[in-house]
N, C-alpha and C positions, 0 to 999 in steps of 0.2 A: 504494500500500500504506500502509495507517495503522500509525507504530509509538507503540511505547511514549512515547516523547519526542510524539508526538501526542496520548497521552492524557492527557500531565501537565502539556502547555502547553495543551490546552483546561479541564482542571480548574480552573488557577489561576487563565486567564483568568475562567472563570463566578466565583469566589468574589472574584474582583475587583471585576465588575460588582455581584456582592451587596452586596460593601461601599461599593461607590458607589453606589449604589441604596437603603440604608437608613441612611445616617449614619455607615458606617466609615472605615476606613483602609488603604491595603498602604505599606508601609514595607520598608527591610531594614536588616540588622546585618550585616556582616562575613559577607558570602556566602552569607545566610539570608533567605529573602523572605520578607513575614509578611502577613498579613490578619486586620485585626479587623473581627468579624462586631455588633455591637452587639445586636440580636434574642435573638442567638442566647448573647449573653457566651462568644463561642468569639477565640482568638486563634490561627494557625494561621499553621505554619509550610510553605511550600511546594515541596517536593524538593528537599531542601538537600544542593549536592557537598561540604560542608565545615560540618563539627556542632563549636563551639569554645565554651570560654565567652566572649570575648569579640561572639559571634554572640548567643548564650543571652541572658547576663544584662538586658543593655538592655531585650530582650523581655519578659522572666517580670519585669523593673520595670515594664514598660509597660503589662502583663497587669493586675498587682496594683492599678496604680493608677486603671484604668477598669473595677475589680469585675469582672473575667475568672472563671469559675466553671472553665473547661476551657480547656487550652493542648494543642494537638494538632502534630502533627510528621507529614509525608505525603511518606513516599521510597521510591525507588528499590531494589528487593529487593536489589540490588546492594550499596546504600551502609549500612555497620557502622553501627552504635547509637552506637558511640562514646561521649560520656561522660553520655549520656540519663537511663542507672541513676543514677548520682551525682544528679543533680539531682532525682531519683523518676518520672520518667517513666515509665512500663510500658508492654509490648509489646501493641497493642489487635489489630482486626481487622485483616483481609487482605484488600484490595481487589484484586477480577480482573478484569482489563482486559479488556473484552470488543468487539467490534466490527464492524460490518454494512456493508453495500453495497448501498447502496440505486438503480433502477432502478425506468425506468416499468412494466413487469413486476413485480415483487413488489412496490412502494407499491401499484400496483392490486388487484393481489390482496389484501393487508392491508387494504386500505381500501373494498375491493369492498361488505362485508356490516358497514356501516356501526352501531353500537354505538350505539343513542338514551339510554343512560347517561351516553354523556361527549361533553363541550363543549369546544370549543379555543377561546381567547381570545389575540392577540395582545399581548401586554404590551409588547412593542416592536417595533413594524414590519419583517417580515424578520429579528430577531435573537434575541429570546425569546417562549417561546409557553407558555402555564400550561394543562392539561389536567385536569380536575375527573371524577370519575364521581360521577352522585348514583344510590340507588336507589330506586326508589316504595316510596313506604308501604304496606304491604298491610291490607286494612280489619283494625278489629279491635288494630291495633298501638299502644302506647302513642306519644305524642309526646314527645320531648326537644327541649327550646327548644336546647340548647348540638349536638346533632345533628343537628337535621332544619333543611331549608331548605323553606318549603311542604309539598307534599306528595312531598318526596324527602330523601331521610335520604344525606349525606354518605360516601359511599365508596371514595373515594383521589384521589391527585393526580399530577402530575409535571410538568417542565418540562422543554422543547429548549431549547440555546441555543445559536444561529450565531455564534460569534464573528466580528467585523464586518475582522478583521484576520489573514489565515492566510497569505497568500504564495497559490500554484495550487493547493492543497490545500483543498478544500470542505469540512469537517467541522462537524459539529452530535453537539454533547453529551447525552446523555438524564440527568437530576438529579433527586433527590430524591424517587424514586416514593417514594411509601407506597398501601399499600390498607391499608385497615380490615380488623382481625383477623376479625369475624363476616364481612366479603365475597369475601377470600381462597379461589383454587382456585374462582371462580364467571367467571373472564374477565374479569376487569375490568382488572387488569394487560395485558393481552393487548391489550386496546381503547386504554387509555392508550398506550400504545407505537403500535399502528396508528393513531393517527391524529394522533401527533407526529412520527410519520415522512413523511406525509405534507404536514401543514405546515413541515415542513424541507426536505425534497425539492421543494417548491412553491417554497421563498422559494432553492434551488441546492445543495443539500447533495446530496455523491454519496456520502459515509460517514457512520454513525452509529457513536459509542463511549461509552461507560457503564465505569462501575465496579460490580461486584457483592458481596454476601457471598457465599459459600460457597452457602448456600442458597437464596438468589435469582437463583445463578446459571442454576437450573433452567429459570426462566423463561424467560430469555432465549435462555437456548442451542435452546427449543423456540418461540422468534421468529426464528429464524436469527442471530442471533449466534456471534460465534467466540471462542475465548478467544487472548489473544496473550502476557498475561504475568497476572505477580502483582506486587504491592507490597506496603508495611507500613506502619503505622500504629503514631504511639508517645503517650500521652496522661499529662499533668499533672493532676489536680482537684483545684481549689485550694478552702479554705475559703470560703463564700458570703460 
């Protein structure tokens, strides 16, 4: 059974790997785990049992001084705000834990009616895999140098990530979908997920877990996903 404490220890893991992968850093302060995203100028805090200022301030110095734009806080529905407001923090979205079981019976089926939209690339052997949909240009259509790639115009992404370190527990994370607003509701989402699940389940994964908005939860719950909890999100934006 995948729990919550499942979903928040593969979360951190992934935004670890991010920042070791693009020039960051994870760090902690007095029972606050942090990750600086450099990309991204996000500095984030990772389901912290104990919100203090002594935890805070070192960070939001740390933040300021590597041009952090957004300092984000990712906990526990459980765990009080505590003294978030004081420092200006506000209450963002709601992330819902969602998460699947995956088996040679349903990867096949998912993966059966094969989507020549989207490309699976292994970014790291067995551990991370980046999923792309592009769509063909149809005659007729203008070109965008900044959205088309040839003759296929960019329309969403997503990535697995098998954390290379879990205990007997197989889990692979689904991150960072996005579809493009004009390709949304045309399957593309649907394709990205079939066939990250597959390369997850290929390289041992027996669960997949994601976080949703409210609204994207749609999706998933109509890929068999389940819902298991909710969390919160608390967010700083600091002057550029």
């Amino acid at each position: 059974m995948v729990t919550l404490a499942d979903c928040q220890r593969t979360q951190h893991a992934w935004f670890r790997a991010l920042a070791e992968a693009t020039g960051g850093r994870s760090f902690s302060t007095h029972k606050m785990d942090w990750v600086w995203l450099p990309e991204t100028r996000e500095m984030l805090c990772m389901f912290p049992t104990e919100i203090s200022d002594a935890g805070l301030e070192p960070a939001l110095a740390e933040a300021e001084r590597r041009g952090a734009t957004t300092v984000g806080v990712w906990m526990s529905a459980a765990i009080r705000e505590s003294i978030l407001p004081q420092y200006r923090f506000e209450r963002g979205w709601q992330p819902w834990w969602m998460t699947k079981s995956l088996d040679v019976e349903t990867v096949a089926a998912a993966s059966g009616a094969r989507d020549g939209r989207v490309t699976v690339t292994a970014v790291a052997p067995d551990q991370v895999w980046l999923a792309t949909a592009r769509n063909p240009v149809q005659d007729g259509e203008i070109q965008d140098a900044q959205a088309k790639d040839g003759e296929h115009e960019w329309a969403g992404r997503s990535y697995a990530y098998l954390p290379p370190e879990q205990g007997t527990k197989h889990l692979a994370g689904i991150f960072d979908m996005v579809v493009a607003p004009e390709h949304q509701r045309t399957g593309i989402g649907t394709a990205l997920l079939n066939q990250l699940s597959k390369a997850a389940f290929d390289a041992g994964a027996e669960h997949l877990l994601l976080n949703a908005t409210p609204d994207g939860q749609r999706l998933y719950k109509n890929c068999g996903f389940a819902l298991i909890g909710k969390g919160q999100t608390w967010w700083l934006h600091l002057d550029p």
